[in-house]
C-alpha positions as CSV (number, residue, x, y, z in Angstrom):
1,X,16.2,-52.7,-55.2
2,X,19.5,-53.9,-53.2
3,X,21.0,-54.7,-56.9
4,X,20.2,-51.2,-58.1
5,X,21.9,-49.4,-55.4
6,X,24.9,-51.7,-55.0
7,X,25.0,-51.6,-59.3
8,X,25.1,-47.8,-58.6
9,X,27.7,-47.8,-56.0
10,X,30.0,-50.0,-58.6
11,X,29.1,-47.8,-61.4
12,X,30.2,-44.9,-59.0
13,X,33.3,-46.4,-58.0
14,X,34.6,-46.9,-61.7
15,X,33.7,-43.7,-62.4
16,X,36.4,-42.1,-59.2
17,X,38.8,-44.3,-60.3
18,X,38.8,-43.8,-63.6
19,X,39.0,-39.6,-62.5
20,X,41.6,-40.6,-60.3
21,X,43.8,-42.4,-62.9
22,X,43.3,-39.5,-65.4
23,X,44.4,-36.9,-62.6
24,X,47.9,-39.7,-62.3
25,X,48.6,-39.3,-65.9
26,X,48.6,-35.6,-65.7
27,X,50.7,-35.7,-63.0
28,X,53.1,-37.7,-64.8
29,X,52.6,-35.5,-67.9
30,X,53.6,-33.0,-65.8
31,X,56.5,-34.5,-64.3
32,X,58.1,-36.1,-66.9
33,X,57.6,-33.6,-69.4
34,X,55.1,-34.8,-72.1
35,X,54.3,-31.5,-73.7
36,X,54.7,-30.4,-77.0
37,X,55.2,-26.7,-76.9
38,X,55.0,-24.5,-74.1
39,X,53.7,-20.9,-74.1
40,X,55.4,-17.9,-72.0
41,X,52.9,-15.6,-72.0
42,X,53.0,-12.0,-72.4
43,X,51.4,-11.8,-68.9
44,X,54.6,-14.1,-67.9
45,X,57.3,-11.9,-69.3
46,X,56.2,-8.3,-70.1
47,X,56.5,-8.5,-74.1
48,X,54.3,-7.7,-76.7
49,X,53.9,-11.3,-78.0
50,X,53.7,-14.7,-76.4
51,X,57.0,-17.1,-76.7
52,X,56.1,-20.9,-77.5
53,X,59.0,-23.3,-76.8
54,X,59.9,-26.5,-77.8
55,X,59.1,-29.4,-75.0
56,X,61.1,-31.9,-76.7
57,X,64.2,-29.3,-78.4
58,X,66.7,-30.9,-80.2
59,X,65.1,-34.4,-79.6
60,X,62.3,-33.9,-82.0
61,X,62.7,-35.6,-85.5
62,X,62.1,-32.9,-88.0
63,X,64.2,-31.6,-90.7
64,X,65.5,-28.9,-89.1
65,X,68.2,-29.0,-86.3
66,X,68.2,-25.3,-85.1
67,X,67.4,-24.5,-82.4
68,X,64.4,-22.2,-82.4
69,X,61.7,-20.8,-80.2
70,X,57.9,-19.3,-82.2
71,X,56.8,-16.2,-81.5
72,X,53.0,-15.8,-81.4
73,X,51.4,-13.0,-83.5
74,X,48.4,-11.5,-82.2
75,X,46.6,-12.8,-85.4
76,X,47.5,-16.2,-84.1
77,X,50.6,-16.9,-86.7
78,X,53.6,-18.2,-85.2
79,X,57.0,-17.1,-86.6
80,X,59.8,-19.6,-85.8
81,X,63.1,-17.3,-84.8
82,X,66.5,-19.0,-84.1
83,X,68.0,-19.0,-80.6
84,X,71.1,-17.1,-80.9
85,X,73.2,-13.9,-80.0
86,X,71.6,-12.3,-83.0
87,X,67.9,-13.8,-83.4
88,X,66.7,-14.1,-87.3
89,X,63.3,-15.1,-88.6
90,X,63.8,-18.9,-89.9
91,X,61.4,-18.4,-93.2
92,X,62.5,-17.6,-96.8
93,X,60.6,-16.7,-99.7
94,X,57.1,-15.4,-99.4
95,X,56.9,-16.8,-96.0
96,X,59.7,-14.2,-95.0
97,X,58.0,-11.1,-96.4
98,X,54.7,-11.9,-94.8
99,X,56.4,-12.5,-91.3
100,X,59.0,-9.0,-91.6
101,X,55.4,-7.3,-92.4
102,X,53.7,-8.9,-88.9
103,X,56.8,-8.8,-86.6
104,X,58.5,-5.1,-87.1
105,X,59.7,-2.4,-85.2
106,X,59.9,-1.4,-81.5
107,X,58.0,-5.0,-80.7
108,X,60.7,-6.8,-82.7
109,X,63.6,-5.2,-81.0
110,X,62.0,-6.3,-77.7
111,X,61.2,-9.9,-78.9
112,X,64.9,-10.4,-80.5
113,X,66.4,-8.8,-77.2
114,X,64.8,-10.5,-75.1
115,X,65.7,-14.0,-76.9
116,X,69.3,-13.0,-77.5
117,X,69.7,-11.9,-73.8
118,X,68.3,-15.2,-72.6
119,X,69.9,-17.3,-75.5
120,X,72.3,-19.3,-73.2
121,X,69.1,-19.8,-71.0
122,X,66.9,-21.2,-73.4
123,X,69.7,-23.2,-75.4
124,X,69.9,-25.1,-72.0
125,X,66.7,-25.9,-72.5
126,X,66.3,-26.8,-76.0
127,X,69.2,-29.4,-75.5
128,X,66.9,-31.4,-72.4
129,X,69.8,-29.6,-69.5
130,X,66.4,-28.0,-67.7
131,X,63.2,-28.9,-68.2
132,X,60.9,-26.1,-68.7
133,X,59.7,-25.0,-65.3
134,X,63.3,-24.3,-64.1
135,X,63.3,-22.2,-67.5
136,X,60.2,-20.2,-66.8
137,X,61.4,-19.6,-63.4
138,X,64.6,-18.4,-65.0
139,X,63.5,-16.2,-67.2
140,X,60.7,-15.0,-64.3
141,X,63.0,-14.0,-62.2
142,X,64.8,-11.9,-65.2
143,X,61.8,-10.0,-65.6
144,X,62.0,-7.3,-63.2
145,X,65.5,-6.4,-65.0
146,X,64.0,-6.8,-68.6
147,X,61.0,-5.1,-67.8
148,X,62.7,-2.1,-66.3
149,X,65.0,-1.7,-69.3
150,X,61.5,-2.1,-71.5
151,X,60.1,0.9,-69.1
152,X,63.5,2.9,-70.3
153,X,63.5,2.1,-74.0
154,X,59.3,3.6,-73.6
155,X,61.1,7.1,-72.7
């Protein structure tokens, strides 16, 4: 009987301690920035569509090099658009078409004004200056300014 309970007492102990190593590695996931994308929701910033960022920017190996932020559709697409004064869509082709089709209009203005006013911002980021809670908090505390100009352009 004594060997049961203290069996279950080890048992129990590897258990916490496993827990309390997994609860360390989030920590340091969250610390030392081991995402892959980030999402700024609509809740987060007021516009129509969600805003996924890069966690490792211009560090990731692909075969592209701009920098570039995706735009989540409601339909759960994700349209890659370049960080820049003057946001484009980065599709051609087909791809292009379908994408103009889903982000259009009043939405799109907001999206691509919103990027292009916080370009310098979120270049910072993309390059590994800020990591991406200085970033949210950055663009947070633009918000109340973006979202009043938002109330404005519903006039």
């Amino acid at each position: 009987m004594e060997n049961l309970e203290k069996l279950g007492e080890e048992a129990l102990y590897v258990e916490m301690k496993a827990m309390q190593l997994q609860v360390l590695e989030n920590i340091d996931m969250y610390v030392n920035g081991i995402f892959e994308m980030a999402n700024y929701t609509t809740d987060m910033s007021g516009l129509p569509y969600g805003i996924w960022f890069d966690e490792v920017g211009e560090q990731r190996k692909t075969t592209h090099n701009i920098p570039r932020v995706k735009i989540m559709m409601l339909n759960g697409n994700m349209i890659p658009v370049s960080v820049e004064e003057h946001p484009k869509i980065l599709l051609k082709g087909v791809q292009l078409s379908k994408a103009e089709r889903e982000l259009k209009g009043k939405p799109k203005d907001e999206m691509f004004r919103f990027i292009s006013k916080n370009h310098e911002l979120i270049l910072q980021h993309w390059h590994g200056k800020i990591n991406i809670l200085v970033l949210f908090n950055s663009l947070k505390n633009k918000r109340e300014v973006f979202t009043s100009c938002r109330q404005s352009w519903d006039v």
